[in-house]
Each structure stands twice: as C-alpha cells, then as structure tokens.
C-alpha positions in Angstrom: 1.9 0.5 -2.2 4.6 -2.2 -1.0 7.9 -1.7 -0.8 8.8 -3.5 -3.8 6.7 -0.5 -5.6 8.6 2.2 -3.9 12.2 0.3 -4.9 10.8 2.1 -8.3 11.6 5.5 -6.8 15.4 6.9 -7.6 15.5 7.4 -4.2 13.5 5.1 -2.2 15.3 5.7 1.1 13.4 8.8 1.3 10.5 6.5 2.0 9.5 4.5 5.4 7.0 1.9 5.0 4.8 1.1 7.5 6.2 -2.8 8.3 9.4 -1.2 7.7 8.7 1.1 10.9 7.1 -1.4 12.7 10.3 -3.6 12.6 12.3 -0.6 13.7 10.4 1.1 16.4 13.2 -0.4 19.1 16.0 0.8 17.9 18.3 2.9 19.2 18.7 5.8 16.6 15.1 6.0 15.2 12.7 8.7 16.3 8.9 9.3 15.1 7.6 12.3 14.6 3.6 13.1 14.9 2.7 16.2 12.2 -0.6 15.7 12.1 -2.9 19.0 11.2 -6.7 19.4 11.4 -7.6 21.0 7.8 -11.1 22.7 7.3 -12.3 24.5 4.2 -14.1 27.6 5.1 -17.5 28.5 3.8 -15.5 31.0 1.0 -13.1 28.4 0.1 -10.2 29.3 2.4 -8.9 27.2 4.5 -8.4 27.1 8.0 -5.7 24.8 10.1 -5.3 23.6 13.5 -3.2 21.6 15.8 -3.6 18.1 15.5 -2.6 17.5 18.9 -5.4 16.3 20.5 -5.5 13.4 17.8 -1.7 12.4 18.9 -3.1 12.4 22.7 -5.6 10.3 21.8 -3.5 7.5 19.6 0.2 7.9 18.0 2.9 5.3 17.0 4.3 4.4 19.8 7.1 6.3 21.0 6.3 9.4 18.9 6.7 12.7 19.5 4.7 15.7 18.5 5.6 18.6 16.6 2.9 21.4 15.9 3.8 22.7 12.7 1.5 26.1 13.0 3.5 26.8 15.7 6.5 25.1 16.8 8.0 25.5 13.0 6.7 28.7 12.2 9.2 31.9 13.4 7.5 34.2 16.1 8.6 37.4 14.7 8.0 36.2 10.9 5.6 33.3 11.0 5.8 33.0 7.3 9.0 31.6 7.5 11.2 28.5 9.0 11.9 29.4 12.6 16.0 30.0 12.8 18.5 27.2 13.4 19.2 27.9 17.2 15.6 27.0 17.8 15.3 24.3 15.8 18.2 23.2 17.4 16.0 23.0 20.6 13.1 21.7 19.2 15.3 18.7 17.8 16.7 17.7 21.1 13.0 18.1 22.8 12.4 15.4 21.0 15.3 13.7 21.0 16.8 13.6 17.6 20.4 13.8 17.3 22.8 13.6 14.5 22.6 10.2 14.1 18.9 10.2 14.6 16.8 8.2 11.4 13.5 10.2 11.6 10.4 9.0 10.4 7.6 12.0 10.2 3.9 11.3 9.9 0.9 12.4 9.2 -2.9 11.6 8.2 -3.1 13.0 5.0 -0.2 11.0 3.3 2.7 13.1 4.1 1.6 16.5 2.4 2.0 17.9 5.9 4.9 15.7 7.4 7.1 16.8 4.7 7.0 20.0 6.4 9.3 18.8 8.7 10.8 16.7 6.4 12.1 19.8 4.3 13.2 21.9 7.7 15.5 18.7 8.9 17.3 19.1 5.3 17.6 22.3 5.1 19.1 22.5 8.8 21.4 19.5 7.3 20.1 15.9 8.7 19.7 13.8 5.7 18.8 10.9 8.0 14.8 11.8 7.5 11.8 9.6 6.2 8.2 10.2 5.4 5.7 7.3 6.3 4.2 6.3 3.3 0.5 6.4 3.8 0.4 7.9 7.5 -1.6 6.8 10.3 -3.9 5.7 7.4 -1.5 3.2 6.7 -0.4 2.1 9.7 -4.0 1.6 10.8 -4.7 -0.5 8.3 -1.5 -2.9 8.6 -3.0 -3.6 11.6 0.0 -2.4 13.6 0.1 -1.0 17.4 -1.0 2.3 18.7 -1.0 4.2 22.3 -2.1 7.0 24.3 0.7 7.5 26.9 3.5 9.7 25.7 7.0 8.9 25.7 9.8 11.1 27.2 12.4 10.8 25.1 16.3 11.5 26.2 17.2 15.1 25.3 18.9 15.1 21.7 21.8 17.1 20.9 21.2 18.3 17.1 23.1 20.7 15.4 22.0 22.7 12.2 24.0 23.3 9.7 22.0 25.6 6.9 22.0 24.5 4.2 21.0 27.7 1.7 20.5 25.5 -1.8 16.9 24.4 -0.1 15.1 27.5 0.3 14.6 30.8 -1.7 13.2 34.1 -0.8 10.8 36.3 -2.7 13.6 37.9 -4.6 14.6 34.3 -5.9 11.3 33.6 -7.0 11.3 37.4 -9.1 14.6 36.8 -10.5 13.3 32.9 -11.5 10.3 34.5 -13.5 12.6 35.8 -16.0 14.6 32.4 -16.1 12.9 30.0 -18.0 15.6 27.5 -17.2 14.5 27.8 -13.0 10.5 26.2 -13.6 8.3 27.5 -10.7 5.6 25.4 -9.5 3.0 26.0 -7.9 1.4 23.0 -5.1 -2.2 24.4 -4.2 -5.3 22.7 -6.1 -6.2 24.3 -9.6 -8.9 26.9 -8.4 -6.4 28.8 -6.3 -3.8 28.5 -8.8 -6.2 29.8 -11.2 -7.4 32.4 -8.8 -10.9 31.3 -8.8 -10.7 31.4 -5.2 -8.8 32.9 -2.1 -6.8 30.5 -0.5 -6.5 33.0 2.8 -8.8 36.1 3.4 -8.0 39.7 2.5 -4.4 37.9 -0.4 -4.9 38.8 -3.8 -5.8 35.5 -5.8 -3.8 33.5 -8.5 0.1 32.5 -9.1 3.2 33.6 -9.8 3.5 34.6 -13.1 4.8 32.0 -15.8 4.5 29.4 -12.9 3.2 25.2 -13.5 0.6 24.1 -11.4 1.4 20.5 -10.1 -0.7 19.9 -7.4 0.4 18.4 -4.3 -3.3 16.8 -3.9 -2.8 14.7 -7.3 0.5 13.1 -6.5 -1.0 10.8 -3.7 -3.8 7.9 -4.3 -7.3 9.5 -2.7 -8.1 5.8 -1.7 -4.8 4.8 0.0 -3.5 7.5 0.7 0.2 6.3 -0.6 2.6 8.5 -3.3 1.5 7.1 -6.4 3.9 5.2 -8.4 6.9 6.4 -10.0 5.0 6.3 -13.9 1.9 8.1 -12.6 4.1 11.1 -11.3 6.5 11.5 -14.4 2.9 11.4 -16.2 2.1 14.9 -13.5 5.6 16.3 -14.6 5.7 15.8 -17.8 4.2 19.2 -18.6 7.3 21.0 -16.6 9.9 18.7 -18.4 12.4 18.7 -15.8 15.8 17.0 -15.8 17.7 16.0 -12.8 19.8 18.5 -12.5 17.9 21.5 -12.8 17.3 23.6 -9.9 13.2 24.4 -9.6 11.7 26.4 -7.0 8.1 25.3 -5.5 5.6 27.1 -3.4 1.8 26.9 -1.9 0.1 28.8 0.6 2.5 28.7 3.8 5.4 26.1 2.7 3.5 22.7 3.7 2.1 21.5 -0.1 5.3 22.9 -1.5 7.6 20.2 0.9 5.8 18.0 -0.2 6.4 18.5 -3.6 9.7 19.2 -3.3 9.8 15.6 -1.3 8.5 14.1 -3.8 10.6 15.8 -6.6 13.7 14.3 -4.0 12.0 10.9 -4.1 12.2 11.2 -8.0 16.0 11.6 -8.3 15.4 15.2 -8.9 17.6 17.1 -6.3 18.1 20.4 -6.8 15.0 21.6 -5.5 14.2 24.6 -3.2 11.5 26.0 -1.3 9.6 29.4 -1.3 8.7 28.6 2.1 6.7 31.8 2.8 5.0 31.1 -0.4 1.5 32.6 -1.2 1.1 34.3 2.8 3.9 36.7 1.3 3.7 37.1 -2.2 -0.3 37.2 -2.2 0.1 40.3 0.4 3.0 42.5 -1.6 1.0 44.7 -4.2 4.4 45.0 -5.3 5.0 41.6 -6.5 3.5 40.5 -9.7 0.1 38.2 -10.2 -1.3 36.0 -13.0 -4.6 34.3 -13.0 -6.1 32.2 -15.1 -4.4 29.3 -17.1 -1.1 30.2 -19.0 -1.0 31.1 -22.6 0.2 28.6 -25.0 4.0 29.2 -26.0 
C-alpha cells in the first residue's frame, strides 16, 4: 500500500509509511518503538506468546527501542490489565518519549500487536503516535536500513494524562449487552469466537453475548502484510453498521487484536471507540459473566 492509498483513510496520520520513516529517522522528536511478539499455536489450538526480544537484538530500525508487551505493559498485580500511569510514565521516558515525542510502533505481523502500544499511549493521552504500516515486513522489503547495536536514548519526561473514554471494564461490557446502540465486537479468528476452540487453557469458550465478530486477522493483506484499503474494511463493517459517532467497545483474548481493531476503527474516522483490555483472560474465567457460542441468531 503507498501512501497515496492510505490518504483514503479519514485519518491517515494514524499511519507511518515505511519511506515516510525512513526520511524521519533523524529527527529530533521521533521515537521508534520495537513490539515485536513471537506467536505459536499450541497443539489444542491455544496459543502461546513470547518476547520478541531476541529478534530486536538481532536487527531493529535503527534507533528503536524495545518494549515487551507480555511484560512491560501488562500490570504485576493484575496482568490482565494496562499497567497504571506512574509506570508508564517510566517506561515512556526509558525510552525516551516525551510530550512532544511522534512515536512510530512496529511490529512483524502488520501492527495487530504494535497497536498495543499504540492504544496505551492514547489512553495515557499522547496523540502524537503512529503504526508502521506493514512492519519490519515492510521495511525489509523497501530495501531500507537495519542494525544490531542498540541505541541509548536521552531519558524522556512523559506525563499521562487518563484518558477514561478509551477503555471499559467488565461491567461496561455487561451493561453494553443490553444496549443495542453500544455494538461489541469481538477481534479473535471465527473458531474462538464461535467457541470451537479454547483460545487459553482451563477459559470457558465462545463470546460475549450479542457481540460481532470482526476479526483483526481479516483487516490486513496476508501477502503484504499492510491494512487493506479503506473499501475492503467498510465491506468487514458493514455487518455492525456503525456511524462515527457511536461509541463501540472491542475485545480479544488479552487487549492486543482488540487495539488493533480499535486502531483501525480510529484510522476509519470512527472515534469513539474503547477497549475491554482484559478481554477474554477475564470474562472467559468469571462463571458469573455470561457466554454465547455459536453464530448469532438472525434478528
């Protein structure tokens, strides 16, 4: 996808193409963020991540930083959720982003991980944030530079600023199922949606109740790995029939499809979106919460 193609996107800005960084990689106020995760399907179906940190040691844009999302996002006394603003706060100026900071976040499997940390940098109020379109993937094949050696960046001084209209809890997601006017939608891959499979040992299988099933996997190009264009995703939505200024709530399995989704919901003009970023690691473990396999009946 060129650049041209994303100018199709309400709001393009939310987009860094790969010549695009290339260009910008000495200046000042830009800071690249590694997110890349190791993903492995286990033998049941459920999957299993790990750091991709050993990938960033062994090539990474230049200048980038890594940020382990299993870990260095993920709160230590509530793993299923965002970690709290005073450490993010820390983790920002680690690696050197600052209020003025553009950040362009990374992965290798065309964002649906960087977004991640795309979602936590709004939510902690920094609108100055950019997925690469098409990852390393990308990058790789524009033919531009990589290294080993890791930069030290100059300590950032970030502030967070919550910014509550981004993310929901599980009692926002129970009041949305009698709200027909708040759509949930669920990111994960049909056969977890439809609770032919476990996404994570020992959680109850299938979706919120009443919820769409847009899956984060179909709103990229397998080949290229780049967000399709702006016709093939309003073809994806058209089932959920959202308009721009209605609030929807997505979730997945941990929070990481679901930023993506919500990204690209953002990249669509379609703002008021919010995250159930403990997703299915918390609702799939309440026996109190209601379930719902299967496809939804016709209304």
């Amino acid at each position: 996808m060129t650049s041209a193609s994303a100018s199709n996107y309400p709001n393009a800005h939310y987009l860094a193409e790969p010549d695009w960084l290339s260009s910008h990689l000495d200046d000042d106020e830009v800071r690249v963020i590694d997110a890349r995760v190791d993903l492995r399907v286990q033998a049941d179906g459920s999957l299993e991540t790990l750091s991709g940190r050993d990938d960033f040691l062994t090539a990474h844009i230049p200048g980038a930083q890594f940020v382990d999302l299993n870990t260095d996002l993920a709160d230590p006394q509530t793993p299923t959720h965002i970690i709290g603003p005073e450490a993010f706060e820390a983790l920002m100026g680690r690696v050197g982003i600052g209020p003025q900071s553009t950040v362009v976040v990374y992965d290798d499997r065309g964002g649906t991980w960087a977004a991640r940390l795309w979602w936590a940098l709004r939510y902690y109020g920094h609108d100055r944030a950019k997925i690469l379109n098409g990852g390393m993937s990308a990058w790789r094949a524009a033919g531009h530079e990589l290294q080993s050696e890791v930069a030290t960046p100059a300590p950032g001084e970030f502030s967070a600023t919550v910014q509550p209209q981004f993310r929901v809890k599980k009692e926002d997601v129970l009041a949305a199922i009698e709200a027909p006017e708040t759509p949930i939608v669920d990111a994960l891959p049909a056969t977890y949606y439809l609770g032919e499979a476990g996404l994570y040992p020992g959680l109850r299988m299938g979706h919120v109740p009443g919820a769409f099933n847009v899956s984060t996997e179909d709103l990229i190009d397998p080949d290229t790995l780049h967000i399709k264009p702006m016709d093939a995703l309003q073809a994806l939505w058209q089932d959920v029939n959202l308009t721009p200024d209605q609030r929807v709530i997505t979730y997945c399995g941990g929070g990481v499809y679901a930023a993506f989704t919500l990204f690209i919901l953002a990249l669509m003009g379609h703002e008021k979106a919010a995250l159930y970023d403990a997703s299915w690691m918390e609702w799939g473990a309440d026996d109190s919460l209601p379930v719902e396999t299967g496809k939804p009946a016709a209304p």
